[in-house]
N, C-alpha and C positions, 0 to 999 in steps of 0.2 A: 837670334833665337826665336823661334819658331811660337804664337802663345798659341796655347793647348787650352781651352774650356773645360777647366777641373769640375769636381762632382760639388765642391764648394761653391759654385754661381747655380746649378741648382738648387740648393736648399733653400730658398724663398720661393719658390715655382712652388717648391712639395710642400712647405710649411702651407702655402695657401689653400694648396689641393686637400689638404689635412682641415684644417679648417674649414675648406667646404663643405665637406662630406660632416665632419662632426657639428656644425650648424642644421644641415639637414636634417642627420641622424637627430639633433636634439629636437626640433621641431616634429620629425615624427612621430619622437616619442612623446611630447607632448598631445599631439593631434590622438595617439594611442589611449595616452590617460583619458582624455575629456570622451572620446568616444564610450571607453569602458565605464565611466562617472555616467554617461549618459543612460548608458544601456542599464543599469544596476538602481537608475532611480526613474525610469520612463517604462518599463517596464521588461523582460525578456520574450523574445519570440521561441524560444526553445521553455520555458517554464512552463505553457501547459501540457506538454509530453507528459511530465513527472505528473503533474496533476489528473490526466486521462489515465495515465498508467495505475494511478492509486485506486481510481474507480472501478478500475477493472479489476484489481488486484482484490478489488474486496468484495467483489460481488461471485469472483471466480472460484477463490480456494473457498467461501463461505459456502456456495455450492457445491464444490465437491467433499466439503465434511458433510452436508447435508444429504449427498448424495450415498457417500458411504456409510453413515447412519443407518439411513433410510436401509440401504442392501442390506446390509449386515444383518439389523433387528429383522428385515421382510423373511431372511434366513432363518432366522430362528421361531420366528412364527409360523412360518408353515412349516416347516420338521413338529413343531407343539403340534398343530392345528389336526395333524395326519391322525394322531392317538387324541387329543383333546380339542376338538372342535369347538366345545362351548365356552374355553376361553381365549378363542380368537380376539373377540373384541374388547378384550379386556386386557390381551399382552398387546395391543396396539398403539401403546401410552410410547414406546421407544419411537416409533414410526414416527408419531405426530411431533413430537420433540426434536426429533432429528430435523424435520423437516420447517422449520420456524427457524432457523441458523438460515438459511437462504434469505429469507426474511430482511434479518440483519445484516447481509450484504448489500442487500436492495438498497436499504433506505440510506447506508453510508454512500453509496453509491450515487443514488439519484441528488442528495447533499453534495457530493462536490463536484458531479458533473453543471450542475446549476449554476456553483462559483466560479465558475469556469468562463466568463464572460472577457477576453480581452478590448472588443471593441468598448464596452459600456466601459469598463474599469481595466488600467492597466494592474498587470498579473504578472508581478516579480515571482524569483527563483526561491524567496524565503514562502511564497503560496505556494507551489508548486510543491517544493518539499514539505510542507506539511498536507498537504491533500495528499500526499503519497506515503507520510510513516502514519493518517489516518486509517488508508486503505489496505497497510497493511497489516496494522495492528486487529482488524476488523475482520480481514479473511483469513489472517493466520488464529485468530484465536476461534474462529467458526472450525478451523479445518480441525484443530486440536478435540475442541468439543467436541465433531463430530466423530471424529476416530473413538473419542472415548465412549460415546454414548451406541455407537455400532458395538462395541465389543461388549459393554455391559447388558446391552440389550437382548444380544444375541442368547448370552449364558443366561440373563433373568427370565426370560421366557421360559424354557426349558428347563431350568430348575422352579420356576411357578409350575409349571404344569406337575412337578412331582411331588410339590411341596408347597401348596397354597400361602402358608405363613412367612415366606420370604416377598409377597409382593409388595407389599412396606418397603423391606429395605432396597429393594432391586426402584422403586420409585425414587428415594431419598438419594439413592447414588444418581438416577440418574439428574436430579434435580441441579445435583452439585456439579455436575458434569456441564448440564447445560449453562450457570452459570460463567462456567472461563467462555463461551460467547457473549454472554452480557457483560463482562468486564471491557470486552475489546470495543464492545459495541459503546459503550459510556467513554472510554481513552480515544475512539475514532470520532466522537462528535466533537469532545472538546478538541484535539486535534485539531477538526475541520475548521474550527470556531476560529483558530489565531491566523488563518489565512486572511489578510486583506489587513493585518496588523502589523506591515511592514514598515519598513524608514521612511519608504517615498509617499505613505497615505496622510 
């Protein structure tokens, strides 16, 4: 009788082969872990994105609330100015208010583009994220102010001009208006402040 090489004298071949590959396999996954231990306490090459990103994020929409302030009350002053001239410079309080929200983008801005050092100091992904919910708590609350303080500004002008005794309150709104930018602006420093207060420092 004839012997035939059944699939049974393979099965040490393949248990080996099985074993190779799952040694490797475990090895690379090891090599995998210690790389990612590595990168997570040495610092990341992608974490100052977020951090660039936040700078910009605060300096950008903090400008364009600033920006649309600015238009909105510039509107409403010159429609006043056409019939009331001689309170040009006195509905100008919306202008100059709107216009300091920029301000506060700057300086969050120029704060964390500065922390932003990887050569000097390695710059984990816990700095990157927070120079980035800095920059944005900083130009989203610039953009809010500003929307608010263009709208009110627009209508205080132009009810000043017909009604002198409202320019109180049309200041006091905007006072409070201007405010939610200083709230963002105090939540994006301290923000800024816990960057470089990671595991690996």
């Amino acid at each position: 009788m004839p012997f035939h090489k059944s699939s049974s004298f393979r099965l040490p071949e393949s248990w080996i082969l099985v074993g190779l590959f799952l040694s490797d396999l475990a090895r690379g996954r090891e090599g995998f872990v210690k790389m990612s231990t590595e990168v997570a306490f040495s610092g990341d090459e992608t974490a100052p994105f977020f951090g660039f990103i936040g700078a910009a994020a605060a300096l950008v929409f903090s400008c364009m609330g600033a920006a649309y302030g600015t238009a909105k009350s510039g509107v409403g002053v010159a429609s006043m100015g056409v019939m009331r001239p001689e309170l040009v410079m006195k509905s100008i309080v919306p202008v100059v208010m709107a216009g300091v929200l920029g301000i506060y983008g700057l300086i969050i801005a120029v704060i964390i583009s500065t922390g932003i050092n990887p050569k000097a100091k390695p710059y984990y992904l816990f700095d990157g994220y927070a120079h980035l919910s800095s920059g944005l708590a900083c130009g989203l609350a610039g953009l809010s102010a500003g929307m608010a303080i263009g709208i009110v500004g627009d209508a205080g002008v132009r009810a000043n001009a017909q009604q002198p005794k409202l320019f109180v309150g049309m200041i006091l709104i905007l006072i409070f208006a201007e405010a939610l930018a200083l709230y963002g602006l105090i939540v994006g420093i301290i923000l800024s402040s816990r960057a470089g207060q990671s595991r690996g420092d």
